[in-house]
N, C-alpha and C positions, 0 to 999 in steps of 0.2 A: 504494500500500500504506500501509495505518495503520499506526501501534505506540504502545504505553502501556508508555512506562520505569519501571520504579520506581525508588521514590528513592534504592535503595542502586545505582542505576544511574551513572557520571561524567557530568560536564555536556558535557565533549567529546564523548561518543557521541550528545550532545543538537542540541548543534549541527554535529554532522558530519550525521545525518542530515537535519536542517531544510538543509541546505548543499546535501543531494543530492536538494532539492525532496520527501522525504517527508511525510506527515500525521503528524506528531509530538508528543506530549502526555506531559510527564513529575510525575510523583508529586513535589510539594514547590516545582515552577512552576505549570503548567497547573491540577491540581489539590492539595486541601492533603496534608500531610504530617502523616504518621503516622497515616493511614486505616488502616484493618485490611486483612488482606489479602480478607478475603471482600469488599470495597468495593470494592480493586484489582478485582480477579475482574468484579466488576460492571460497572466501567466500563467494561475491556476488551470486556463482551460487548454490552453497551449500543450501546457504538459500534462494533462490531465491526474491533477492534482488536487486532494481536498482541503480546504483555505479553514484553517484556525486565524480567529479572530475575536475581538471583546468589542467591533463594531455590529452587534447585532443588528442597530435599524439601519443601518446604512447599509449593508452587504443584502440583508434581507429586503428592504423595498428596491435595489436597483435591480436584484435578479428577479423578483418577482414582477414588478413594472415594464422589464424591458423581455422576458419571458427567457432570461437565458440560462442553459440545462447543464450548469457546473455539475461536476463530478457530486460534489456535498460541502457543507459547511458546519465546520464546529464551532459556536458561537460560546465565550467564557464568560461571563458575565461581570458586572464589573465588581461587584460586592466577594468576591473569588480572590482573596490576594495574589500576588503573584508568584510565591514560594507555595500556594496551595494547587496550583495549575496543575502539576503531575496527578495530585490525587484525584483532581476532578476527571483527568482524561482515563484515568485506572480506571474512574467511575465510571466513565462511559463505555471502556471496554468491555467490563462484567456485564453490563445491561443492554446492549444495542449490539444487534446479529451483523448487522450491514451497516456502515455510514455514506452506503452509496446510494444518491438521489433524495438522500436527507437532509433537511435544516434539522441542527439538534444544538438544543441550546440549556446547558449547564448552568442552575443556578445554585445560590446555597440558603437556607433556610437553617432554623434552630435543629432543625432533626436531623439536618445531613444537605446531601447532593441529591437534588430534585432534575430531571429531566423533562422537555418539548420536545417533541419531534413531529416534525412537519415533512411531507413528501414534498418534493422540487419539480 
């Protein structure tokens, strides 16, 4: 599985997934920083890559508005610190079969990692 971080993404969730042998490419390393998001967009589909990001309404109204069929999007919320980001995405591994042609969006609550998922 691909992903394209962006760069309000932590660098730990960067090298936690390169650690578990993912195809990895973050906004501000791999590529530069402070691309627009329609470039994000781009690359993710370019290389067909799923886009982690804590821009929930911005990634989610521009695919949905403009109808365009990225791979998936894992959305972190922002109440998620950024040393908690690994835990959140372990979260989403034990509970979600496929993260393809998903919007899934991690948030946190007093109880834990709560999950949305929306088909693309």
């Amino acid at each position: 599985m691909k992903f394209l971080l962006d760069e309000n993404i932590s660098n730990s969730l960067y090298q936690f997934l390169k650690n578990q042998n993912f195809n990895v490419k973050k906004i501000g390393i791999d590529e530069p920083s402070g691309i627009s998001d329609k470039q994000v967009i781009q690359i993710s589909l370019n290389e067909d890559r799923i886009l982690i990001t804590r821009d929930c309404g911005d990634f989610g109204e521009f695919i949905y508005k403009n109808n365009i069929q990225i791979k998936g999007i894992i959305c972190i919320k922002g109440n998620i610190a950024g040393y908690q980001e690994v835990s959140a995405f372990s979260f989403i591994q034990k509970n979600v079969c496929s993260f393809v042609n998903k919007f899934i969006i991690v948030d946190k609550k007093i109880t834990g990692f709560v999950l949305k998922i929306r088909d693309i």
